[in-house]
C-alpha positions in Angstrom: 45.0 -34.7 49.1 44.8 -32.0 51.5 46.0 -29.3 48.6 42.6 -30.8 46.4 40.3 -30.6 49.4 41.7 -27.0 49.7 40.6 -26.1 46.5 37.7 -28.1 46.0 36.4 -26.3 48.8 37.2 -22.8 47.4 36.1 -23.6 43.9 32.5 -22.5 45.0 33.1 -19.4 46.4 35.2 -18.8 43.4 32.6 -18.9 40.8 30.0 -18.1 43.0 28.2 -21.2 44.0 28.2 -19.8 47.4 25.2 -20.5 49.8 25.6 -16.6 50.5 22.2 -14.8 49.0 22.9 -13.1 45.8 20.3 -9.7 45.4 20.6 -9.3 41.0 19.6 -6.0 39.9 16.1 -5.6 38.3 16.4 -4.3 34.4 14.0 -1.9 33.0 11.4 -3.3 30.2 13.5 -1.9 26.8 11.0 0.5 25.4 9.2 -0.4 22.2 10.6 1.3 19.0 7.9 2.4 16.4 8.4 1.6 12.8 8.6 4.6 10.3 9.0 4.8 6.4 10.1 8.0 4.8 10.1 8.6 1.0 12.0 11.4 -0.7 12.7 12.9 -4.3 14.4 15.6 -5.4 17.1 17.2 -7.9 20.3 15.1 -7.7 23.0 16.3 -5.6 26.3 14.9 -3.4 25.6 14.4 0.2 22.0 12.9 0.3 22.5 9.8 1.5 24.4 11.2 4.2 22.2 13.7 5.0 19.4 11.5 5.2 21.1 9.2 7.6 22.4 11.7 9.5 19.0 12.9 10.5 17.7 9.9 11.3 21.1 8.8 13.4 20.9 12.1 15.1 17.4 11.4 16.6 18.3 7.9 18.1 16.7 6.1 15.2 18.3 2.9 13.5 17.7 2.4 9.7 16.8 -1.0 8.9 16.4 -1.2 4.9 17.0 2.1 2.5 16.2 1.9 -1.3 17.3 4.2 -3.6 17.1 4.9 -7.6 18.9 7.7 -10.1 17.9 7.2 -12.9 20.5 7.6 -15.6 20.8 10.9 -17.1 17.7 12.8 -15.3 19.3 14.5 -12.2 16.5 13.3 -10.1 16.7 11.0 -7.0 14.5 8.6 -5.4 14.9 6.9 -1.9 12.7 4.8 0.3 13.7 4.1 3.9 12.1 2.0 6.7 13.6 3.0 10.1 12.9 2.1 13.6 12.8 4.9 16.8 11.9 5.7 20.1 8.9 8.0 20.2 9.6 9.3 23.6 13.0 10.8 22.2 11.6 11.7 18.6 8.2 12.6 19.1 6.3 12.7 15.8 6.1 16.6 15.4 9.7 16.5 15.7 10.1 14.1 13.4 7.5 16.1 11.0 9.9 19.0 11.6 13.5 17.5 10.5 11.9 16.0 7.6 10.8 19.0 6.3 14.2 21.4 7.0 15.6 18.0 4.8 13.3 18.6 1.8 13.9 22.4 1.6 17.7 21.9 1.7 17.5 19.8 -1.1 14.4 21.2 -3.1 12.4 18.3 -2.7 9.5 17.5 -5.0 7.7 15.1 -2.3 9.7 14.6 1.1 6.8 11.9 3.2 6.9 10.6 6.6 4.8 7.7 7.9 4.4 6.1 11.0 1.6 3.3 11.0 1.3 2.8 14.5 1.1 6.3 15.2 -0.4 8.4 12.1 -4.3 8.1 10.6 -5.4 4.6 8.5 -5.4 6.0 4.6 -9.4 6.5 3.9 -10.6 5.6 0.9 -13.9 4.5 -0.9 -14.3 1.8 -2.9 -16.7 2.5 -6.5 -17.8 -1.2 -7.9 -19.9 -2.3 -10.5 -21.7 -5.8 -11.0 -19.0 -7.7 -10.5 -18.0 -8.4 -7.0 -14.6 -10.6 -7.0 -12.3 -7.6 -6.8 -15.0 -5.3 -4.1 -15.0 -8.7 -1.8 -11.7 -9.4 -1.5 -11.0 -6.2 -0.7 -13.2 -6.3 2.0 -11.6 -9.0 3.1 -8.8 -8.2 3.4 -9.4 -5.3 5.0 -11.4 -7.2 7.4 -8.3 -9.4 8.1 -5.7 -6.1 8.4 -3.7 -7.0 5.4 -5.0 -4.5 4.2 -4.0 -0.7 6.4 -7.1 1.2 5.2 -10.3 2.6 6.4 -13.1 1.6 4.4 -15.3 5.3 4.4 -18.5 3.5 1.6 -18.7 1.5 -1.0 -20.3 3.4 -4.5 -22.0 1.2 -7.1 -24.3 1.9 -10.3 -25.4 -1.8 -9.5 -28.6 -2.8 -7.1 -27.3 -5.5 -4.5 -30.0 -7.2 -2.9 -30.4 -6.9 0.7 -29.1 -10.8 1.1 -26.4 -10.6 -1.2 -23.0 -11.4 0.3 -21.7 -8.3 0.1 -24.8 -6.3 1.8 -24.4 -8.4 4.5 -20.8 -7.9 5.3 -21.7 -4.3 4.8 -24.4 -4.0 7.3 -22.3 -5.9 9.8 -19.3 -3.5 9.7 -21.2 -0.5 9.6 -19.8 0.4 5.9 -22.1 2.9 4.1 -23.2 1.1 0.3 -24.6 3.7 -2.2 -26.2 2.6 -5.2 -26.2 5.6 -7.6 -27.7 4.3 -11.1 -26.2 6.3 -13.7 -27.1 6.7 -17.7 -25.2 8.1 -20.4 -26.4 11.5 -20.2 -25.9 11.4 -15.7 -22.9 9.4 -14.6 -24.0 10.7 -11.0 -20.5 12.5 -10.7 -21.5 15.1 -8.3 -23.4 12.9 -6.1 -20.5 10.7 -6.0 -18.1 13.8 -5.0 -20.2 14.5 -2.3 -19.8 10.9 -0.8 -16.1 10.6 -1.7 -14.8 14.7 -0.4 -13.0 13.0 2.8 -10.9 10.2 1.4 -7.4 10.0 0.6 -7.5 8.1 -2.4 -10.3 6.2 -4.4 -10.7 2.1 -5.8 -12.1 1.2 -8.7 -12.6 -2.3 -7.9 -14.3 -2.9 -11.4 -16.0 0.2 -12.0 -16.8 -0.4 -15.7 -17.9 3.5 -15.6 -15.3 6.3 -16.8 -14.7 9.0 -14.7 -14.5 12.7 -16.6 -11.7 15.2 -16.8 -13.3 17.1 -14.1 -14.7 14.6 -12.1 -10.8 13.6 -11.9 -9.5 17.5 -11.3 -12.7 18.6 -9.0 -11.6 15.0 -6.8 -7.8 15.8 -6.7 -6.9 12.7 -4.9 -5.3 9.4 -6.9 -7.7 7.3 -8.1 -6.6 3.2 -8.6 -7.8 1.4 -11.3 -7.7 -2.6 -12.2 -8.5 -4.0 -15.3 -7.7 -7.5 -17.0 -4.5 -7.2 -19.1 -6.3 -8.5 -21.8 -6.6 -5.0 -23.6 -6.0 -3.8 -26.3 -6.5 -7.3 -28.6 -10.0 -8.2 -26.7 -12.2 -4.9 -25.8 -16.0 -5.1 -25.3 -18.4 -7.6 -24.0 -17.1 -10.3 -22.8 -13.2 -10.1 -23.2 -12.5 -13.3 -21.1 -14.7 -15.1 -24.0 -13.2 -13.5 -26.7 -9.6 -14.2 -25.3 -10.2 -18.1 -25.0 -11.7 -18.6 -28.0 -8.9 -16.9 -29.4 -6.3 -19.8 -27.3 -3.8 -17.1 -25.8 -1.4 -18.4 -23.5 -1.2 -15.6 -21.1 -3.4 -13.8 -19.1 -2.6 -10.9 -17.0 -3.8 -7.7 -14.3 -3.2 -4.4 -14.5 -3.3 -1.7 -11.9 -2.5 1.5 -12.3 -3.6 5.1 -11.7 -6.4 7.0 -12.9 -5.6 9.6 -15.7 -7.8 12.0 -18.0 -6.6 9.3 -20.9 -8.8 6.1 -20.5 -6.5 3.5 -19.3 -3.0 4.8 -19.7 -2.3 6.2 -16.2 1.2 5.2 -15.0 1.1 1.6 -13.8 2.2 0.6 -10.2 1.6 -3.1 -10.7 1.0 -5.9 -13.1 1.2 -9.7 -13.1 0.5 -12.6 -15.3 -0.4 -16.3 -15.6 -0.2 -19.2 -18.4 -3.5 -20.8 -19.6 -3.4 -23.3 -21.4 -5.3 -26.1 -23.7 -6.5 -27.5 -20.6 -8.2 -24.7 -19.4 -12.1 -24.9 -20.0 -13.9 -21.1 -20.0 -14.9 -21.6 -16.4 -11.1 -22.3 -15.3 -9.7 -19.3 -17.5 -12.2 -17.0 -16.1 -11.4 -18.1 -12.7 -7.5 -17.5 -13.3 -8.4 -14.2 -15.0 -10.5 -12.4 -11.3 -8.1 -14.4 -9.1 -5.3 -12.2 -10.9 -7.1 -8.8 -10.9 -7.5 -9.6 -7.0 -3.9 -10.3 -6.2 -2.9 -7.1 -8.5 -5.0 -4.3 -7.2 -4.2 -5.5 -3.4 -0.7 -5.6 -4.1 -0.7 -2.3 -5.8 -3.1 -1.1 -2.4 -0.5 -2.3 -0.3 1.9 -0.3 -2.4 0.7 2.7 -2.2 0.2 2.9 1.8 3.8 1.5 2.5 5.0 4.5 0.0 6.2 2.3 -2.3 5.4 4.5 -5.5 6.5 7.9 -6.8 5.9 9.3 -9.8 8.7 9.0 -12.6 8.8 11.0 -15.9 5.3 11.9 -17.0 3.6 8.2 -17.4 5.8 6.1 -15.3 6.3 5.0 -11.6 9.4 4.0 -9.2 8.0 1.1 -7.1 10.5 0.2 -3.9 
């Protein structure tokens, strides 16, 4: 008995239940890491990879996902990485720096670094025409942040009443709307060039105008385009009409850029739907917008996460 009383009595001290006060040692807050997504295509050679990770390793940074695509037979390479770091020991000029010394080892055709948390909302401008459901739910969503873009004016060749839905919004977020009516002989290109010179990149949230060859080349930004993937088989008035009556079965968006060849940019997304027999006009119609919605925010959302490079002349690698 006397042996268990002896080490009952120690067992406290022993793991440290003691009635002695115990001072533990204050840890410092970790420090936030910023996220950061680099892109990068070049000539193919040995070593990229490694040299890629290598200069984000040597900074303290910690790659969390890395994409990469050679295409068969074209010497070319495409990567997409998303990275976290500490700012305080890779301060974004830095960072700027050792991405650039990368691309001109390897010859790069586009070497880009982004850091949303740090670097400039993408600005853009958003040209509409009479229809709204593609201009709203952009505004929507970038109302909500899904979408990570400043929204400069919206351009239309369409009077809006003052208490339309969209004028309102508008007015209440301080959004500039121009209403430039244009004709066949004045599409208002030079006007609109004026409005659009400080963007990065331009929506056509369906903008049933075409913009010229030098329109596109006087611009010099991309330009993003939606349309119903109903062309070719139903062009004109009406092609949501035309397409019922005709009882497809599948319905479909297109997004893709803007090129001097109507409609045949390279495409960064697409998606599609069955309709079918039970679908009245009202219901296919409905399907049809809800699709070109989902589409050209997707493909928005693509193109500020630097999700698309150009491949071969008319096509794009999407990450």
């Amino acid at each position: 008995m006397s042996v268990v009383r002896r080490v009952c009595s120690m067992f406290p001290q022993v793991v440290g239940f003691s009635k002695r006060n115990i001072s533990f040692k204050t840890l410092d807050p970790p420090t936030p890491l910023a996220h950061g997504i680099h892109v990068f295509y070049c000539p193919d050679a040995v070593g990229i990879v490694a040299k890629l990770s290598d200069c984000i390793a040597s900074r303290g940074g910690n790659i969390l996902t890395a994409d990469v695509f050679v295409p068969e037979n074209k010497q070319v390479f495409y990567s997409r990485s998303d990275f976290v770091f500490d700012p305080a020991k890779w301060p974004r000029a830095q960072m700027e720096e050792d991405f650039l010394k990368l691309s001109q080892t390897f010859n790069a055709m586009r070497s880009v670094v982004r850091v949303p948390a740090l670097d400039p909302k993408y600005k853009i401008a958003v040209l509409a025409s009479k229809q709204d459901h593609c201009l709203v739910d952009l505004l929507h969503g970038w109302q909500d942040g899904r979408l990570p873009v400043d929204i400069t004016c919206v351009i239309s060749n369409h009077h809006r009443a003052s208490n339309t839905h969209v004028i309102r919004f508008l007015e209440r977020h301080g959004i500039p709307y121009h209403c430039l009516s244009t004709t066949k002989e004045d599409k208002r290109e030079g006007e609109i060039l004026e409005l659009v010179q400080n963007t990065n990149f331009l929506i056509l949230a369906r903008y049933m105008q075409i913009l010229s060859r030098n329109f596109l080349r006087s611009y010099g930004n991309d330009v993003i385009n939606i349309h119903h993937g109903l062309l070719p088989s139903f062009k004109g008035g009406h092609p949501s009409k035309q397409a019922f009556e005709a009882g497809v079965k599948l319905i479909g968006a297109t997004s893709h850029f803007v090129t001097e060849e109507l409609d045949e940019g390279p495409i960064i997304e697409q998606m599609v739907e069955r309709v079918s027999h039970r679908d009245n006009l009202q219901s296919f119609v409905q399907k049809s917008e809800n699709l070109e919605k989902q589409c050209l925010r997707s493909a928005i959302r693509s193109y500020c996460e630097l999700r698309v490079l150009p491949y071969e002349e008319k096509k794009t690698v999407v990450f």
